[in-house]
C-alpha positions in Angstrom: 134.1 372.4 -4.0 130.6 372.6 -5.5 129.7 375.6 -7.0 125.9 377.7 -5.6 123.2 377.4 -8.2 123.9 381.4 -8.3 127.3 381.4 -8.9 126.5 378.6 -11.4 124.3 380.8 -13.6 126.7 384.1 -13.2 129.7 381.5 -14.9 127.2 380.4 -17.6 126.2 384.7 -18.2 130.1 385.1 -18.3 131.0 382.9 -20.8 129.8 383.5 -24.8 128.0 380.6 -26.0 127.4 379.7 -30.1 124.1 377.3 -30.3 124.1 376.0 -34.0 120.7 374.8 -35.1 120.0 372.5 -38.1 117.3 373.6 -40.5 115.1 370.5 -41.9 113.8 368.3 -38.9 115.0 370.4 -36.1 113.5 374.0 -37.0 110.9 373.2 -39.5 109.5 370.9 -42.1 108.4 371.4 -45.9 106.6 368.1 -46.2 109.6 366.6 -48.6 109.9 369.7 -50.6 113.7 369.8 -50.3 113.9 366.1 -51.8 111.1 367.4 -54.4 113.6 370.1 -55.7 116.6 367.5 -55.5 115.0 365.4 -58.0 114.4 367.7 -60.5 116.9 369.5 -60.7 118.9 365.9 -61.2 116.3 365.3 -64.2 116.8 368.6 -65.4 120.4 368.7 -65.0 121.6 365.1 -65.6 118.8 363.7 -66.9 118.4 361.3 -64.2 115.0 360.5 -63.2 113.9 358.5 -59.9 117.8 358.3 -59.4 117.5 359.6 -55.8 116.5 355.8 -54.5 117.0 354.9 -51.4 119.4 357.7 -50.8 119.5 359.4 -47.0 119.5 363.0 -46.7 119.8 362.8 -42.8 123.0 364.4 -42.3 124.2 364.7 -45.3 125.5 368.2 -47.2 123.7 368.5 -50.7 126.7 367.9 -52.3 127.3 364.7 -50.7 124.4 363.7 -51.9 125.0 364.7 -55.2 127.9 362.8 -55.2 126.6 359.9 -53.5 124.2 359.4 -56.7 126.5 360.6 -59.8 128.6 357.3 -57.8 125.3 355.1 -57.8 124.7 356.7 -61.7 128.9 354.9 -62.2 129.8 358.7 -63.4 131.6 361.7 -62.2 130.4 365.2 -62.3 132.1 368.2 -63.7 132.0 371.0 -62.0 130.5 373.4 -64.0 127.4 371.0 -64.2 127.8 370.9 -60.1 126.8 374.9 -60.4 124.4 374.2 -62.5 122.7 371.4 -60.6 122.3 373.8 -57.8 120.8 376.7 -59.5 118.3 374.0 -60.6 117.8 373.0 -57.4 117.2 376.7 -56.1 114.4 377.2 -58.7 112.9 373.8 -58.1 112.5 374.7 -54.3 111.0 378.2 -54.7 108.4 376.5 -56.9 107.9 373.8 -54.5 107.3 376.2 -51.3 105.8 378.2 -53.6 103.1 375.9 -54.5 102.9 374.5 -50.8 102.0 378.0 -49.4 100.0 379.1 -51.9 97.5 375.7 -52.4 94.4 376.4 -50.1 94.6 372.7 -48.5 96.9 370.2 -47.5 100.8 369.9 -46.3 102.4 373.5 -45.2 105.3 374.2 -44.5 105.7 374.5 -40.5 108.0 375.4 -38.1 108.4 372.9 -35.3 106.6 373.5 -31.9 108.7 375.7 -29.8 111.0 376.6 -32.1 109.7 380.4 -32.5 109.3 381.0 -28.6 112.9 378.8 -28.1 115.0 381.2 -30.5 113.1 384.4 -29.4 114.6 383.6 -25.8 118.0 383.2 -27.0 118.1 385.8 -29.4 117.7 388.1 -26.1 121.0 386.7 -23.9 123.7 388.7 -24.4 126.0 385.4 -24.0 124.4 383.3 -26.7 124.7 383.5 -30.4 122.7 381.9 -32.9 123.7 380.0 -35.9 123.0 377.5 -38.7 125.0 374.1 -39.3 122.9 372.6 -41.9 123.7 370.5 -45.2 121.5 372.4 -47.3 123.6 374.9 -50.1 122.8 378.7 -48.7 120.3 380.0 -51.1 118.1 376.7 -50.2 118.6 377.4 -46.9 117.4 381.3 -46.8 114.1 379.8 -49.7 113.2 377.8 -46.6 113.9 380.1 -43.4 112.2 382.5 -46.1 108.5 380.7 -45.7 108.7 382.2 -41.8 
């Protein structure tokens, strides 16, 4: 039995939905930013420079990636430097955005088209809540939702 395009839409109202939403590529960009930050805070931390490489960040959590190079470096991390790396990393990106927003030309930061319209839709249903599923450590993710 095929259900009416009505009854179709009062099932989908009935039901609670979560839409989780990646942050870099699918909300916005910040024009490499993000790697920026990564890099730094590796030559800050570990005093690694240009160790990033070839390294992918698509899909990746920041401490995968951070592992994935310490492995390519032949070392293991500690964890206390792990805390530190990121609080490196934090700083770096506020700079970065920083400097992004405030230079009178070139790259800004952007969300994506759609994007503000898209969420401002679903924040209004009753049966859909919002999240985030990203890779990025929280405080890197709020400096970037931060810029909008």
């Amino acid at each position: 039995m095929c259900m009416r395009n009505t009854e179709r839409q009062m099932s989908i109202r009935n039901n609670k939905h979560l839409l989780l939403f990646d942050i870099d590529g699918t909300l916005l960009k910040m024009g490499g930013a993000g790697k920026r930050a990564f890099e730094n805070a590796l030559e800050e931390v570990f005093s690694w420079e240009n160790a990033l490489g070839e390294v992918s960040f698509a899909g990746a959590t920041d401490l995968k990636i951070l592992r994935q190079v310490a492995d390519e470096m032949g070392t293991q991390i500690e964890p206390s430097k792990i805390s530190l790396f990121f609080e490196a990393m934090s700083k770096h990106l506020k700079n970065e955005v920083k400097a992004l927003v405030e230079k009178p030309q070139g790259y800004k930061p952007q969300l994506l088209p759609g994007v503000k319209e898209l969420l401002g839709r679903l924040q209004q249903m009753d049966h859909v809540h919002l999240g985030l599923a990203t890779g990025n450590i929280q405080s890197c993710a709020w400096i970037k939702l931060g810029v909008f």
